[in-house]
N, C-alpha and C positions, 0 to 999 in steps of 0.2 A: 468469699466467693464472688462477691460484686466487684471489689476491687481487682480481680483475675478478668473478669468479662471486659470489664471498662480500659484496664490494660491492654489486653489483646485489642478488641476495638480500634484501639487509639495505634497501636502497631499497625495494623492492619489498615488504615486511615491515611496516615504517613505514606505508608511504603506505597500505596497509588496514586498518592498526589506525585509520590518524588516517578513514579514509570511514565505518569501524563505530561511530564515535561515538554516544553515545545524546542525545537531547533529549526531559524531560518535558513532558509535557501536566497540564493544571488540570481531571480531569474530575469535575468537580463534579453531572454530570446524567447520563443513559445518553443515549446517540447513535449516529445512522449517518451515516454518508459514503457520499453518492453524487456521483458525477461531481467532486468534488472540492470539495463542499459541505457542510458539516455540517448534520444536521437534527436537531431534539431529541425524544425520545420523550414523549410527552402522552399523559394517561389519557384523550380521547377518542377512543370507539372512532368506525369509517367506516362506514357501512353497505354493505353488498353492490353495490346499486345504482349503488352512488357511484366504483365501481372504474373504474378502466379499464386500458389497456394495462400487462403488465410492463415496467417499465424498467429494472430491474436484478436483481443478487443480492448479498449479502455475499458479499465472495473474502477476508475475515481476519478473525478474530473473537482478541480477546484483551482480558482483566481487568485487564489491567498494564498500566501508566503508560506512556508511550511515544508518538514520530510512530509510524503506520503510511501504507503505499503502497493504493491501490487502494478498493474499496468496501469499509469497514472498519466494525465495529461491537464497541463494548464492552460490549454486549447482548446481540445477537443470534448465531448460531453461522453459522458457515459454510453458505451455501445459502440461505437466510431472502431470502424476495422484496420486490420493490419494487415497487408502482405506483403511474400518475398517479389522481389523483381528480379525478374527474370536474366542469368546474367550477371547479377550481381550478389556477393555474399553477406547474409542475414547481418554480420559482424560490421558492412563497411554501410548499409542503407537499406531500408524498407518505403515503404507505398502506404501513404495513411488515404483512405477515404473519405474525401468531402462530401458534404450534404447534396451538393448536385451531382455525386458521381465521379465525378474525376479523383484522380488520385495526385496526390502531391509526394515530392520526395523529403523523406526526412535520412538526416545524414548520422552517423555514429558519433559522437560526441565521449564518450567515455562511459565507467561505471556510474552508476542513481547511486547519492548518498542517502538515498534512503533506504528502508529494508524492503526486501521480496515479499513480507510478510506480513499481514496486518495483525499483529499480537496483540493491539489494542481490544479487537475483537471478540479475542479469549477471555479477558480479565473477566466479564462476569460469571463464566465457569469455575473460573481460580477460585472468584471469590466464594461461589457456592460451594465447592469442597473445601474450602480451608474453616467456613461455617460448619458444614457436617460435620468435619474432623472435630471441632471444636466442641463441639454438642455433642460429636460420640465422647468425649473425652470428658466435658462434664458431668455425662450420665451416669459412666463406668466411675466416678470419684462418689457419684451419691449413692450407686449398690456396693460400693467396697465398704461405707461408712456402718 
């Protein structure tokens, strides 16, 4: 019975070291990811006018090398807005909001190789179900005995 727990354990140990895996990025430019796009930051500014709807926010800001999940920027901090410009399609440039206000143009660059999704996230739900399961499955072995 001990040697079944410590077995699984040790599967189960493995198998998230090998999902926590890192993979770098080449970032050569500052950027944001929206929608699962990359857009590059450009020194022209947008004018007011030209704004239009919010379409997003940064949910992950970080300086380091790395995939990240979600609207991600290795510029801008957590919170930092998005909009469409007026004019122009979501697909070719959007309007990032700096801290005084102005809005800068970020241009379309291609798809974010990293994922839309923070799955990282999940893993401690995984784990606690895959615990249960395991604990219902030891119990149901000690009333069948």
């Amino acid at each position: 019975m001990r040697l079944q727990l410590k077995s699984v354990l040790s599967a189960l140990i493995i198998a998230c070291s090998i999902l926590v895996g890192t993979v770098y990025a080449d970032w050569a430019y500052a950027f944001v990811v929206y929608d699962g796009n990359t857009y590059v930051i450009s020194k022209e500014l947008v004018g007011q006018s030209q704004i239009g709807s919010l379409i997003g926010k940064v949910t992950k800001y970080s300086d380091r090398e790395g995939t990240y999940s979600g609207n991600f920027s290795n510029r801008y901090p957590k919170g930092t807005e998005y909009y469409e410009i007026i004019g122009i399609k979501v697909h070719e440039a959007i309007a990032v909001k700096e801290k005084d206000g102005l809005f800068i143009k970020a241009t379309y660059r291609g798809e974010y190789g990293g994922s839309r999704y923070d799955w990282i996230s999940y893993l401690p739900y995984v784990i606690v179900v895959l615990l249960l399961l395991f604990g219902g499955f030891i119990m149901k072995r000690k009333f069948i005995r």
